[in-house]
MIBA-100693 format. One record per residue: residue in one letter; z, x, y of N, C-alpha, C in turn. Coordinates in Angstrom, 1 decimal. Atoms other than C-alpha are relative to their C-alpha. Layout:
REM residues N
{site "a",{Z,X,Y},{Z,X,Y},{Z,X,Y}} ...
This chain:
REM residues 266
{site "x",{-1.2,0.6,-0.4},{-15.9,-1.1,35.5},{1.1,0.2,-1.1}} {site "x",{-0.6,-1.0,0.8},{-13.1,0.1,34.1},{0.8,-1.4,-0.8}} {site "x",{-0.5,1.1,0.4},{-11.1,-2.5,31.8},{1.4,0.5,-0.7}} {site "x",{-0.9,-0.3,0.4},{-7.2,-1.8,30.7},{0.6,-0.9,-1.2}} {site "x",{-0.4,0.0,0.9},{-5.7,-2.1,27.0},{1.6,0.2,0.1}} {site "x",{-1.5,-0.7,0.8},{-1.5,-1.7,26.3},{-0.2,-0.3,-1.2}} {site "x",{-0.4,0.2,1.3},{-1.0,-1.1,23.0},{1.2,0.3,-0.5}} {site "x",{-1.5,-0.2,0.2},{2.2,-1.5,21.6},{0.6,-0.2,-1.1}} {site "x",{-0.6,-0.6,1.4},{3.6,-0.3,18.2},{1.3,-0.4,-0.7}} {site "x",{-1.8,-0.3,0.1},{6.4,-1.5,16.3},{-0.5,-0.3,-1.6}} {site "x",{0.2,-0.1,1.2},{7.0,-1.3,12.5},{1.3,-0.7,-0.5}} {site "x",{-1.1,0.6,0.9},{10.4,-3.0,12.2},{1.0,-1.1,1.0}} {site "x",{-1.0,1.5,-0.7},{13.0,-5.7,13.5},{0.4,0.1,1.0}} {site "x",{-0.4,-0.1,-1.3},{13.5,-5.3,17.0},{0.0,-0.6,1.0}} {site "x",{0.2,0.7,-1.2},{14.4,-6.9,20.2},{-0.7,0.7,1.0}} {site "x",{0.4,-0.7,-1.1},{13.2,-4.1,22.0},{-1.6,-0.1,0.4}} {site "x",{1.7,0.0,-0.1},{9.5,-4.8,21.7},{0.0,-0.8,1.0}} {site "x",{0.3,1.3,-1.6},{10.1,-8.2,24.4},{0.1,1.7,1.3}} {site "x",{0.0,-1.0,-1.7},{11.3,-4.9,26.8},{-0.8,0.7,0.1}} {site "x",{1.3,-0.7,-0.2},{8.2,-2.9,26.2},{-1.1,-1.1,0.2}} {site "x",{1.2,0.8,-0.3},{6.0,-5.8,26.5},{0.1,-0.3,1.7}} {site "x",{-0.2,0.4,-1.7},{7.4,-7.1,30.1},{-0.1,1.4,0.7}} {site "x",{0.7,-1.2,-1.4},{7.3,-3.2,31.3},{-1.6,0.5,0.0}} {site "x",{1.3,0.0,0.1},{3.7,-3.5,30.3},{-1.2,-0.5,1.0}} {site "x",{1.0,0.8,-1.1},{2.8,-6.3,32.7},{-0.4,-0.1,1.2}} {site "x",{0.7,-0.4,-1.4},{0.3,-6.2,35.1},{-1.2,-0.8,0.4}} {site "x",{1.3,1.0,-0.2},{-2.6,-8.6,36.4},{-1.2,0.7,-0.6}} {site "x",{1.2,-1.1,0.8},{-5.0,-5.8,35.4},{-0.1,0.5,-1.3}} {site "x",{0.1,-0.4,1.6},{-3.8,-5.2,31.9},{0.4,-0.8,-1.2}} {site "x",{0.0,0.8,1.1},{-4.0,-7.0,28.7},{1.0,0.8,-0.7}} {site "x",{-1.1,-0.7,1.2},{-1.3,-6.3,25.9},{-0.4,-0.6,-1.5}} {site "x",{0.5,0.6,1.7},{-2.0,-6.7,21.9},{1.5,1.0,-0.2}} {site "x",{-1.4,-0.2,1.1},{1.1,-6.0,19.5},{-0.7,0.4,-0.8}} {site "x",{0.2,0.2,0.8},{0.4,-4.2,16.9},{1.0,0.1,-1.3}} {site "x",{-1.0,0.0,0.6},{2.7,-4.8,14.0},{-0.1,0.8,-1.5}} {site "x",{0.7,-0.8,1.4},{2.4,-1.9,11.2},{1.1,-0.6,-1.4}} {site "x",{-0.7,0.7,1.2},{3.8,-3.4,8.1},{-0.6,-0.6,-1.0}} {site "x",{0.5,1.3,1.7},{3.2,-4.9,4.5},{1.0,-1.1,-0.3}} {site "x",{-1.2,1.0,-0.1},{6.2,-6.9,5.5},{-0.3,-1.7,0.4}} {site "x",{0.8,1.2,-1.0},{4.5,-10.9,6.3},{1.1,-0.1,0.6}} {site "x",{-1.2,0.3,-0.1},{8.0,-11.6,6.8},{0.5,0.6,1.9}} {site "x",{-0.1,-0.9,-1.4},{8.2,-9.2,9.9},{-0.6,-0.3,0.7}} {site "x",{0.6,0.0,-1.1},{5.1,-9.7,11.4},{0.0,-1.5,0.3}} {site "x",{0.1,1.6,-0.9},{5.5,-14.0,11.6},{1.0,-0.1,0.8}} {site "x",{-0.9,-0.3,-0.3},{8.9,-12.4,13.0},{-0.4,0.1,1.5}} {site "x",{0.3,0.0,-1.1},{7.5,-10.7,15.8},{-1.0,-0.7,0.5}} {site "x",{1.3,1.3,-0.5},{4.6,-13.2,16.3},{0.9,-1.0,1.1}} {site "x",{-0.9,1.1,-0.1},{7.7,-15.8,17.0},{0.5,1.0,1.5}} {site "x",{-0.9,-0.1,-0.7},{9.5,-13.6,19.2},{-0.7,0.7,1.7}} {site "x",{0.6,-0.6,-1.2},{6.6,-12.4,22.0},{-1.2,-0.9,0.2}} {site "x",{0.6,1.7,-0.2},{4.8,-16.2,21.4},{0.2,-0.1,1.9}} {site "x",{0.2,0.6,-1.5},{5.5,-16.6,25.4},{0.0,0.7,1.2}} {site "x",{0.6,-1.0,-1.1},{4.5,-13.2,26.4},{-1.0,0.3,0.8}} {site "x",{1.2,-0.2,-0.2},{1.0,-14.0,27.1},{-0.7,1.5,-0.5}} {site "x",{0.7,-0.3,0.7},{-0.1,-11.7,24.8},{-1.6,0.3,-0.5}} {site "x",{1.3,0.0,0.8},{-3.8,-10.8,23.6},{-0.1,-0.7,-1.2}} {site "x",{0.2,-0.2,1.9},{-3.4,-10.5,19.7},{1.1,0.6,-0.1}} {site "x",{-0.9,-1.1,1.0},{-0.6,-9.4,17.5},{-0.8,-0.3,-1.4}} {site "x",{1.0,-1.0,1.4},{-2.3,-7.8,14.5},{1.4,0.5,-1.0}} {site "x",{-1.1,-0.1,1.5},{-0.3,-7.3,11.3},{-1.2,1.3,-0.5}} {site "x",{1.4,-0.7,0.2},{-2.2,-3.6,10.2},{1.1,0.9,-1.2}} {site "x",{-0.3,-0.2,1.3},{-1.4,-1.9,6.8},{1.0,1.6,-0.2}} {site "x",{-0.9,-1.1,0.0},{1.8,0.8,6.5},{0.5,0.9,-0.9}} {site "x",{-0.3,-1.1,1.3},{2.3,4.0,4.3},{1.5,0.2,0.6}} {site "x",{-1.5,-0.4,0.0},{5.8,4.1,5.8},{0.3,1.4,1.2}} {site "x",{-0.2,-0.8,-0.9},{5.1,6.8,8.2},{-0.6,-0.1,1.5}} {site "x",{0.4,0.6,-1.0},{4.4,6.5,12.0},{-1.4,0.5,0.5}} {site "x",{1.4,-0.9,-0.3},{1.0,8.4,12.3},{-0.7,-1.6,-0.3}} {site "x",{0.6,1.2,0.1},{-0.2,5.4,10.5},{-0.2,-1.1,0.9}} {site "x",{0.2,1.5,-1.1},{0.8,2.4,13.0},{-0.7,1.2,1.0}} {site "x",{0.1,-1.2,-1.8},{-0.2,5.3,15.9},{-1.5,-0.7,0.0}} {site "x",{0.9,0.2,-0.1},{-3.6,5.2,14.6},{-1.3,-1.5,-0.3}} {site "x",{0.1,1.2,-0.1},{-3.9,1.7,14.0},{-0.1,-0.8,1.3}} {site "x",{0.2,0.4,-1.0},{-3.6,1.1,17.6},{-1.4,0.2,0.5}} {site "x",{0.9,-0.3,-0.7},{-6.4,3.4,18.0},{-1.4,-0.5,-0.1}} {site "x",{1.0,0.6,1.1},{-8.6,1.7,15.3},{0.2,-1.5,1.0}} {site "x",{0.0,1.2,-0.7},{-8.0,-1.4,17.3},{-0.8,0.1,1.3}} {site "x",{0.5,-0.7,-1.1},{-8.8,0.1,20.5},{-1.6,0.4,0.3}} {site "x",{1.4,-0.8,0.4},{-12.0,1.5,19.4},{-1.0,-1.1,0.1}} {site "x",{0.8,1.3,0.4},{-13.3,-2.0,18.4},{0.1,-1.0,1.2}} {site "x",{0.0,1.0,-1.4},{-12.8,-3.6,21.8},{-1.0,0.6,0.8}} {site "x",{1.1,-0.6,-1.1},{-14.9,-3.2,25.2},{1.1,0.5,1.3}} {site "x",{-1.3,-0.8,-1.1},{-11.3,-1.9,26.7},{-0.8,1.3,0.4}} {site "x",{0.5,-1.7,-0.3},{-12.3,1.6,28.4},{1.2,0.5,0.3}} {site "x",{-1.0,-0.7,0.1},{-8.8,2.6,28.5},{1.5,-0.5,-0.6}} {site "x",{-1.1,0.7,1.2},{-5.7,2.3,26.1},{1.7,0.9,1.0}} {site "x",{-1.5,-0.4,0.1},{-1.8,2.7,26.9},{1.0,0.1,-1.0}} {site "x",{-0.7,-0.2,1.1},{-0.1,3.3,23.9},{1.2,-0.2,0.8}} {site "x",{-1.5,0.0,0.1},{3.6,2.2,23.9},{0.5,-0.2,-1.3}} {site "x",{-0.7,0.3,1.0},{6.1,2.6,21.2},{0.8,-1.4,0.3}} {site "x",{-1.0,1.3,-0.2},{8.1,-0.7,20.6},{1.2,0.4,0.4}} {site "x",{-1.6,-0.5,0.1},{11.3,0.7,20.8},{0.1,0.7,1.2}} {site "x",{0.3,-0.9,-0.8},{10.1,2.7,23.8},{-0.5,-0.9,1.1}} {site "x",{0.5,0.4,-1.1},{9.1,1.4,27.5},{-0.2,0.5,0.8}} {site "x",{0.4,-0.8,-0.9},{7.6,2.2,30.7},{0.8,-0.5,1.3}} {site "x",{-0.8,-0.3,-0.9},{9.6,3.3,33.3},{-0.2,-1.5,1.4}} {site "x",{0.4,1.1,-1.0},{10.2,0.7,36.9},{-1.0,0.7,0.6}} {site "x",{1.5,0.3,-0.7},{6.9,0.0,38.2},{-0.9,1.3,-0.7}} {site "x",{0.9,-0.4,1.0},{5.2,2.5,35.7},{-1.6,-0.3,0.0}} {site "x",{1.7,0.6,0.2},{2.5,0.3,34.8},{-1.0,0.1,1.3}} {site "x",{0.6,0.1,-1.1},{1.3,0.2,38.6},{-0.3,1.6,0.3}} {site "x",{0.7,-1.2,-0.3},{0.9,3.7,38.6},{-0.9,0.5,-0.9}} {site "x",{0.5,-0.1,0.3},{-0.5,4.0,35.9},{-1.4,-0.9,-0.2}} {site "x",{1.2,0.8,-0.5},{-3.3,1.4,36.7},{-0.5,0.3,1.3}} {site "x",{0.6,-0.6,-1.2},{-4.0,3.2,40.0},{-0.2,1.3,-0.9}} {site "x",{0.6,-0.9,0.3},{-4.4,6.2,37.9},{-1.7,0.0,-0.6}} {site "x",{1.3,0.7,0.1},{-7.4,4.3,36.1},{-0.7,-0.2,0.7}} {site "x",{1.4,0.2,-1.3},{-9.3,3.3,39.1},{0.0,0.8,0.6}} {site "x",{-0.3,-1.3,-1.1},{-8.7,6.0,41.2},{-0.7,1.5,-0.7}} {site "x",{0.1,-1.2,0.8},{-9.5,8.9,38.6},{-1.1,-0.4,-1.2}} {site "x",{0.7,0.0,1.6},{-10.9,7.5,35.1},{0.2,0.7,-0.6}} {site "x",{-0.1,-1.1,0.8},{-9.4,9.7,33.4},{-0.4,-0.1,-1.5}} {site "x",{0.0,0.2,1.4},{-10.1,10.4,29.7},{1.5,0.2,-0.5}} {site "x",{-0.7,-0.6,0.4},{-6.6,11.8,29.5},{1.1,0.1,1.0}} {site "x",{-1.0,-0.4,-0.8},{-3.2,11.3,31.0},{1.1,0.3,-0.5}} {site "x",{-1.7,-0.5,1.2},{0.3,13.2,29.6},{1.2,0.1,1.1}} {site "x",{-1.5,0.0,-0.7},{3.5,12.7,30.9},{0.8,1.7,-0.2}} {site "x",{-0.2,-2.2,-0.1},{4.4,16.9,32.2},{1.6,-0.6,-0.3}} {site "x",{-1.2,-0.3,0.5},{7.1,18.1,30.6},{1.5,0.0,0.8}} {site "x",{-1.2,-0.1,-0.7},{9.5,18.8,33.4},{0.8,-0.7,0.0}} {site "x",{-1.0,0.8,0.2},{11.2,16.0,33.1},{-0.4,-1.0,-1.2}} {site "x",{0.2,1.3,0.8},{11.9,12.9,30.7},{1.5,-0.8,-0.1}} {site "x",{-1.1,1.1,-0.5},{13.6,9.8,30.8},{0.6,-0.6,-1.5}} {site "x",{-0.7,0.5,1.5},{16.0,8.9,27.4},{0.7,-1.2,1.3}} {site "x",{-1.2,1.2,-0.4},{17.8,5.2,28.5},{0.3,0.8,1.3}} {site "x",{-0.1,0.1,-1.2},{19.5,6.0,31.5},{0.7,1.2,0.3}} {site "x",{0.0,-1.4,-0.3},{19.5,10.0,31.2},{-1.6,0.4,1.0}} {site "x",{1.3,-0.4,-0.4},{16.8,11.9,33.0},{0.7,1.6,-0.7}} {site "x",{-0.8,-1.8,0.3},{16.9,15.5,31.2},{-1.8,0.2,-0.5}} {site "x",{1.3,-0.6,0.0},{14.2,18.0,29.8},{0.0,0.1,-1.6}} {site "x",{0.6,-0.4,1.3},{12.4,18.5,26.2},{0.9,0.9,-0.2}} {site "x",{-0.9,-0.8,0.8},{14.3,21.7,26.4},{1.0,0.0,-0.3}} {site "x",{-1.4,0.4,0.1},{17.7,20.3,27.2},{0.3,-0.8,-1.3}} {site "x",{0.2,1.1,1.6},{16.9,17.8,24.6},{0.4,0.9,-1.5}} {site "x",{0.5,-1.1,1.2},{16.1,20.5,21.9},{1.5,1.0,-0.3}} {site "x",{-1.2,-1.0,-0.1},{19.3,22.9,22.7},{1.0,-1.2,-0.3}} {site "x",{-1.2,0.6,0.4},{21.8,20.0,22.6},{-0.3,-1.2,-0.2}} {site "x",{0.4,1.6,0.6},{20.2,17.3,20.3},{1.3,-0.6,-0.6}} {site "x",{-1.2,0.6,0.8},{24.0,16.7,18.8},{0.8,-0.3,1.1}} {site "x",{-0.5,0.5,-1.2},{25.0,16.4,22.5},{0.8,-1.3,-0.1}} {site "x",{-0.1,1.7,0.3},{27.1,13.0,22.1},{-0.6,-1.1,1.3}} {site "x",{0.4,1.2,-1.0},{25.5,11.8,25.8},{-1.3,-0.2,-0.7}} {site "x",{0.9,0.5,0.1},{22.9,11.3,23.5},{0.1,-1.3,-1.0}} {site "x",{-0.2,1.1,0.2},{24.6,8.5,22.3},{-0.4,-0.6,-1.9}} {site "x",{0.4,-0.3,1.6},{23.7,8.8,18.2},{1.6,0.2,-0.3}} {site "x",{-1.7,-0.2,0.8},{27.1,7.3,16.6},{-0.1,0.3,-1.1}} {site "x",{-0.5,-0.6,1.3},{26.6,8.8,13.4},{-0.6,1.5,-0.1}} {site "x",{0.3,-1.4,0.0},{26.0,12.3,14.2},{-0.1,0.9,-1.2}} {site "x",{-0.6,-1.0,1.1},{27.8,13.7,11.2},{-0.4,0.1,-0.9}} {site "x",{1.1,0.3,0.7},{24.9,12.5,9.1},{-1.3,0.6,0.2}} {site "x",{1.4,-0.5,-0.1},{22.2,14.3,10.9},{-0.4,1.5,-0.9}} {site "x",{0.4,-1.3,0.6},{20.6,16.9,8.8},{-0.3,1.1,0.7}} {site "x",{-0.3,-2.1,-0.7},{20.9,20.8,9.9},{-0.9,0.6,0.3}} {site "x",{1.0,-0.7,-0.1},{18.0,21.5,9.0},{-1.1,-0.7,0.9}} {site "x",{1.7,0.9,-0.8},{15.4,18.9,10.6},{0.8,-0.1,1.4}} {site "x",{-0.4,-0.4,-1.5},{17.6,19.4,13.9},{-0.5,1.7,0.4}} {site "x",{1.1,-1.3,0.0},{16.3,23.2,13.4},{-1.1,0.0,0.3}} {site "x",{1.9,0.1,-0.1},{13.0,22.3,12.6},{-0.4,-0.3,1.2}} {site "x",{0.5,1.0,-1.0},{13.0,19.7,15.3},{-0.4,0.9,1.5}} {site "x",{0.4,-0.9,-1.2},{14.0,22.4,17.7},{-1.3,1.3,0.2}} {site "x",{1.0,-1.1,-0.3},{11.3,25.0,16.9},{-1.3,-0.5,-0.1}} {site "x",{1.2,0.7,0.0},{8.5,22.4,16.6},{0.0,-0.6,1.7}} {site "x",{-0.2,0.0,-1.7},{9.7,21.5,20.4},{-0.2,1.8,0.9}} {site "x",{-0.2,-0.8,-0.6},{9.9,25.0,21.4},{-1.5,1.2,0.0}} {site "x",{1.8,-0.5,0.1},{6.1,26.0,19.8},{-0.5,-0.9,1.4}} {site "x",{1.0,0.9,-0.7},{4.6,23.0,21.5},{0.3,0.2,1.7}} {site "x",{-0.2,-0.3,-1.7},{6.3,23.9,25.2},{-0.3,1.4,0.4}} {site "x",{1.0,-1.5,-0.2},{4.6,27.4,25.1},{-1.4,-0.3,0.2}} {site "x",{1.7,0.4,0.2},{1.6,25.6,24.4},{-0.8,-1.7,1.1}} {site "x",{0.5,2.0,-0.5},{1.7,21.6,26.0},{0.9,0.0,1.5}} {site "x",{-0.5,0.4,-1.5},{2.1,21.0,29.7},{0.5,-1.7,-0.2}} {site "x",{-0.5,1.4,0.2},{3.1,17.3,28.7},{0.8,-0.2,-1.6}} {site "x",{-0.9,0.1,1.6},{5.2,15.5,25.9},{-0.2,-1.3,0.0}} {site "x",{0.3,1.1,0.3},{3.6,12.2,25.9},{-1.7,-0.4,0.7}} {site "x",{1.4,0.9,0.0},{0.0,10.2,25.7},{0.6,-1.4,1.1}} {site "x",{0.0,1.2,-0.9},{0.1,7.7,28.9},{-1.1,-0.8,0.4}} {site "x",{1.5,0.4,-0.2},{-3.7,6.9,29.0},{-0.7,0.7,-0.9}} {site "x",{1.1,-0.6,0.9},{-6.2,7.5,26.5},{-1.6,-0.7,0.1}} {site "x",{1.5,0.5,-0.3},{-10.2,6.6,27.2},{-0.7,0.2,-1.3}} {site "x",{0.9,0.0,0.9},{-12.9,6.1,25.0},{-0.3,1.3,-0.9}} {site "x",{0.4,-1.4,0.5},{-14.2,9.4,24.6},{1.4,0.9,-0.6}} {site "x",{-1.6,-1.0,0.5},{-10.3,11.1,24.4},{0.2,-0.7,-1.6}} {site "x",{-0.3,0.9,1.0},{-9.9,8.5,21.2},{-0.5,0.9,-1.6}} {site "x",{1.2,-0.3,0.8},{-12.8,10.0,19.4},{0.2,2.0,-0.6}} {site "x",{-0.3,-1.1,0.2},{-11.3,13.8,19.4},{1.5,0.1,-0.4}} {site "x",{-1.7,-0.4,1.2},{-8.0,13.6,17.7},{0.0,-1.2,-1.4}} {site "x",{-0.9,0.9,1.2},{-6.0,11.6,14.7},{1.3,0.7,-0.1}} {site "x",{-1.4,-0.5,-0.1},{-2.7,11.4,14.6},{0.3,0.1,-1.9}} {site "x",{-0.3,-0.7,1.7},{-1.2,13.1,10.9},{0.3,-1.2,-0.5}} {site "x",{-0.2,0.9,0.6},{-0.5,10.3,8.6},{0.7,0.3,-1.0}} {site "x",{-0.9,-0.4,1.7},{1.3,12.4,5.8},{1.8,0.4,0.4}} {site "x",{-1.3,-0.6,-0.5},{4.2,13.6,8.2},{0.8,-1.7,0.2}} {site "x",{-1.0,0.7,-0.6},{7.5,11.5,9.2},{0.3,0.2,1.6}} {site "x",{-0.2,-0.4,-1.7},{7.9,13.4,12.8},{-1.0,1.2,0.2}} {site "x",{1.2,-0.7,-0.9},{5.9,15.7,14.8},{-1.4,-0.4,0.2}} {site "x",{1.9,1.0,0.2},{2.4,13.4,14.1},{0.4,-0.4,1.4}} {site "x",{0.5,0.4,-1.3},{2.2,12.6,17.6},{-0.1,1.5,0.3}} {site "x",{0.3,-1.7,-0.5},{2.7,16.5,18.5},{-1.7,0.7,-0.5}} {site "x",{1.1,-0.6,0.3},{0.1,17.3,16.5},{-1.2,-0.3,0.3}} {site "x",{0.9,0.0,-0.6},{-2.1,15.2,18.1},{-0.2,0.6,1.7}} {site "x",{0.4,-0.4,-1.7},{-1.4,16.2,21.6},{-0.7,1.6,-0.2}} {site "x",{1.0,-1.4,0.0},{-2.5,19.7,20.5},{-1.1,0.0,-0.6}} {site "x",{1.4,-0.1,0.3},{-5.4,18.9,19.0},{-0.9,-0.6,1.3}} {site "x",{0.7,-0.3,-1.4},{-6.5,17.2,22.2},{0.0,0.5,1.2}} {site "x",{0.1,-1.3,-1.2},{-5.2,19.8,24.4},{-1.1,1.0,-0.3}} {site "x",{1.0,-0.9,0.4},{-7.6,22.1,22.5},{-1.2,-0.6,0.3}} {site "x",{1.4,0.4,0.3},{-10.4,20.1,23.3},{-0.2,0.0,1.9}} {site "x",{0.3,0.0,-1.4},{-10.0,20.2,27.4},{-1.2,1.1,0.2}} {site "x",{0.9,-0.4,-0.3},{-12.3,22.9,27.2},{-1.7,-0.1,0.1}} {site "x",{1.4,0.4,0.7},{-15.5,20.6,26.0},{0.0,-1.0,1.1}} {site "x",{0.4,0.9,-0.6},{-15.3,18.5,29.2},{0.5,-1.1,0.0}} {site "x",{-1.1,0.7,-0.1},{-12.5,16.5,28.4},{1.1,-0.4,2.1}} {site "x",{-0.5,0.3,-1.0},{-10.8,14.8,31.8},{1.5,-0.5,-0.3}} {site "x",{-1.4,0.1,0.8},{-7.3,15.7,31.3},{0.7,0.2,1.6}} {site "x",{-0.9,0.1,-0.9},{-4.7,14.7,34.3},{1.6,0.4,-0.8}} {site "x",{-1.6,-0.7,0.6},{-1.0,15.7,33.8},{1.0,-0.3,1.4}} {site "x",{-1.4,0.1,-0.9},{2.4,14.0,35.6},{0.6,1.0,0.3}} {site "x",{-1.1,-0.8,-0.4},{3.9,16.3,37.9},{1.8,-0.2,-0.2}} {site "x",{-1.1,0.5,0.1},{6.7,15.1,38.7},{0.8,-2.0,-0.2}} {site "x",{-0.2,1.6,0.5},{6.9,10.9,38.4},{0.4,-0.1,-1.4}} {site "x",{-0.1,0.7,1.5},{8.8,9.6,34.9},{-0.6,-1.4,0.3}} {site "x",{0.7,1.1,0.5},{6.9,6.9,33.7},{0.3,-0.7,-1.0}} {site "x",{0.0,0.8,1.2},{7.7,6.6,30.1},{1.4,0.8,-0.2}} {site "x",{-1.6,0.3,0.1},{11.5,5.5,29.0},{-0.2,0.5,-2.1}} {site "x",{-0.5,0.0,1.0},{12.1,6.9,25.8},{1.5,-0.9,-0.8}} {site "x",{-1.1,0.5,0.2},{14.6,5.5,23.6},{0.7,0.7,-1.3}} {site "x",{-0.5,-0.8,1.4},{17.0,7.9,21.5},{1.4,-0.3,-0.5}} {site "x",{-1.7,0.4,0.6},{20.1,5.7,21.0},{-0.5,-0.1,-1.8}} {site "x",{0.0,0.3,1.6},{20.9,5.1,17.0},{-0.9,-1.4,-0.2}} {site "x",{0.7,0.9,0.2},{18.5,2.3,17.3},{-1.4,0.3,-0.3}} {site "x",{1.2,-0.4,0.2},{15.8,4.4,17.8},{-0.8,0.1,-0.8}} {site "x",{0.9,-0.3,1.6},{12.6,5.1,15.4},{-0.1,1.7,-0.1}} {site "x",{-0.7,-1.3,-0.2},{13.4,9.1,16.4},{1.0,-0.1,-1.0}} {site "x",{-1.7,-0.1,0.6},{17.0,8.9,15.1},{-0.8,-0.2,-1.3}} {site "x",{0.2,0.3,1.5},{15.8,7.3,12.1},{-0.2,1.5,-1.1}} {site "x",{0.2,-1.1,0.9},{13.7,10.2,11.3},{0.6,1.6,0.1}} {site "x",{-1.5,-0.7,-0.2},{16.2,12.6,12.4},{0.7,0.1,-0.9}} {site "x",{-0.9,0.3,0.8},{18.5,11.6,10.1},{-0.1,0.0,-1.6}} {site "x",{0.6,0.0,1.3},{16.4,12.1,7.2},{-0.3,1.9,-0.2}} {site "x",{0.8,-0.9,0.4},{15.4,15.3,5.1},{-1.6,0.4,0.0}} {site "x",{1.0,-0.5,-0.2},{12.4,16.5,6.5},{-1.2,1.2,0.2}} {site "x",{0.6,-1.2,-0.5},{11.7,20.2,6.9},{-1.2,0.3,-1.1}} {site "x",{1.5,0.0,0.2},{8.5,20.1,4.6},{-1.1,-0.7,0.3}} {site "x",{1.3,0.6,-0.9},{6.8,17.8,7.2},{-0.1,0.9,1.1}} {site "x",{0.3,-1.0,-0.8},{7.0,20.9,8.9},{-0.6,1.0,-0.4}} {site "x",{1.0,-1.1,-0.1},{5.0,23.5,7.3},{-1.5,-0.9,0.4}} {site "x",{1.5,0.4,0.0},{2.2,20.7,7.2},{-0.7,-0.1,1.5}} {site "x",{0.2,0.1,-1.6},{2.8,20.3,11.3},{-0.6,1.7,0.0}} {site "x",{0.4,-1.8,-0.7},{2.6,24.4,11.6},{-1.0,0.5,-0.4}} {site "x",{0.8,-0.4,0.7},{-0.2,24.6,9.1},{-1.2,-0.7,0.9}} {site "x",{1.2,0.4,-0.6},{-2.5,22.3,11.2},{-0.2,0.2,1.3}} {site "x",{-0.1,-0.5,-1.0},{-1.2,23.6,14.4},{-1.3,1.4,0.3}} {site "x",{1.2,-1.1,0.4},{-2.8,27.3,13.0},{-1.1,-0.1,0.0}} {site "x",{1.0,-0.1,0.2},{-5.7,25.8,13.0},{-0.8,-0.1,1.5}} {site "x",{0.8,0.4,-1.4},{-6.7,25.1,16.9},{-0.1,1.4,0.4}} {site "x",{0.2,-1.1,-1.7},{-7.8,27.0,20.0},{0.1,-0.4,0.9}} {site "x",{-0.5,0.8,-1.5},{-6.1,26.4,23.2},{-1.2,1.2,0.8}} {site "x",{0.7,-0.8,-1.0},{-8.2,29.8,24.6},{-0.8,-1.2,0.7}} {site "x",{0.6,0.4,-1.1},{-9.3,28.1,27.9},{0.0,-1.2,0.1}} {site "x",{-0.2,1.0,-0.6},{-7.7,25.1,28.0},{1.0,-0.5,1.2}} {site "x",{-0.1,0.0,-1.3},{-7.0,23.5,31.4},{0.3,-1.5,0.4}} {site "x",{-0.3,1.0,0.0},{-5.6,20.2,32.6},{0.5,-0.2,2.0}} {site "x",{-0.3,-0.1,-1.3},{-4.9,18.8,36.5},{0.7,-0.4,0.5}} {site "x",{-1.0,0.4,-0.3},{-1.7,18.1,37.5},{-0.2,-1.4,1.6}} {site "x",{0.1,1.2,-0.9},{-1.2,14.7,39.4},{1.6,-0.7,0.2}} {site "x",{-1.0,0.3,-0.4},{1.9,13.2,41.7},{-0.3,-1.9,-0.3}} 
């Protein structure tokens, strides 16, 4: 019997976590907070402010300052339950209208170890555009980032050629379901500022070949990114970061996709 987990991520002062928690709910799925921080101050913060969410657990879990860390804090959480399937949400980030219901018919219906939101499309606030579009005109102003003129040159470069490896290589650009077994074949980077979620989708894309149950969104958005100046993106955007890019391309070098394979689903 299959049992559903959201897990939902936030590391700093946000209203937006109440909107990732309500696109969460579903009679079938339980939600836990987890709040990455050495801040107490923060987490009796958000304790206070999703008190009448009906809730599982908000967990207060221990932060080097980079997001790999809360990621896998979720998963370390996850692990230690008798959930058999995890939804990872970023705080700042929610799931699209009626989301959750498709993705809880994906669970019963499938079991998958493994669901990724396909690349074709993605949903920023109330754009719909593509990874590539994204990547070609990340200074775009409809992407709504009022302090443009501060973004660094170079980690908009980086950004784009770390987007433009992984869409040669990744039929999706987001974790929407992760199972027991899928948990147990990655870790997300903990030394980087950005691409640590990339690095894990290609580590468990390289693993579809060992009998891994890997589904993949055709066409359905599901998961609402959020890339206004509020975002935890922007943040690291806006910072000097192109030596958390050899360490991304260094551990990229190290997989094998030969004969990996995944099954597209409407």
């Amino acid at each position: 019997m299959v049992k559903i987990l959201a897990g939902i991520l936030t590391s700093r002062e946000t209203d937006d976590i109440v909107r990732a928690i309500k696109s969460a709910q579903h009679r079938d799925v339980s939600i836990v907070v987890i709040v990455n921080t050495n801040d107490n101050e923060l987490y009796e913060s958000v304790k206070t402010k999703v008190a009448e969410l009906k809730v599982v657990d908000v967990v207060k879990t221990q932060s080097n300052g980079n997001p790999g860390k809360g990621k896998n804090s979720v998963i370390s959480y996850f692990k230690k339950t008798d959930y058999t399937h995890l939804i990872p949400i970023d705080g700042d980030d929610y799931l699209a209208k009626d989301g959750i219901k498709y993705l809880v018919k994906y669970i019963k219906i499938l079991e998958p170890d493994v669901v990724g939101q396909g690349n074709n499309k993605m949903s920023i606030g109330d754009l719909n555009t593509t990874w590539e579009d994204f990547g070609q005109n990340i200074v775009d102003p409809k992407y709504n980032w009022s302090d443009l003129e501060e973004v660094s040159k170079k980690t908009i470069l980086s950004l784009v050629k770390i987007r433009n490896l992984s869409d040669t290589i990744l039929p999706f650009n987001r974790f929407l379901i992760l199972s027991k077994t899928a948990i147990t074949k990655f870790k997300y980077c903990e030394d980087i500022k950005i691409a640590d979620d990339i690095t894990a989708y290609l580590q468990l894309y390289a693993q579809t070949v060992k009998g891994i149950k890997y589904y993949i969104t055709k066409t359905r958005e599901l998961y609402v990114y959020d890339l206004t100046d509020q975002g935890v993106l922007h943040q690291y955007v806006s910072g000097e970061h192109h030596k958390d890019m050899q360490t991304f391309f260094d551990k990229v070098g190290e997989l094998n996709f030969d004969g990996a394979a995944v099954t597209y689903i409407d």
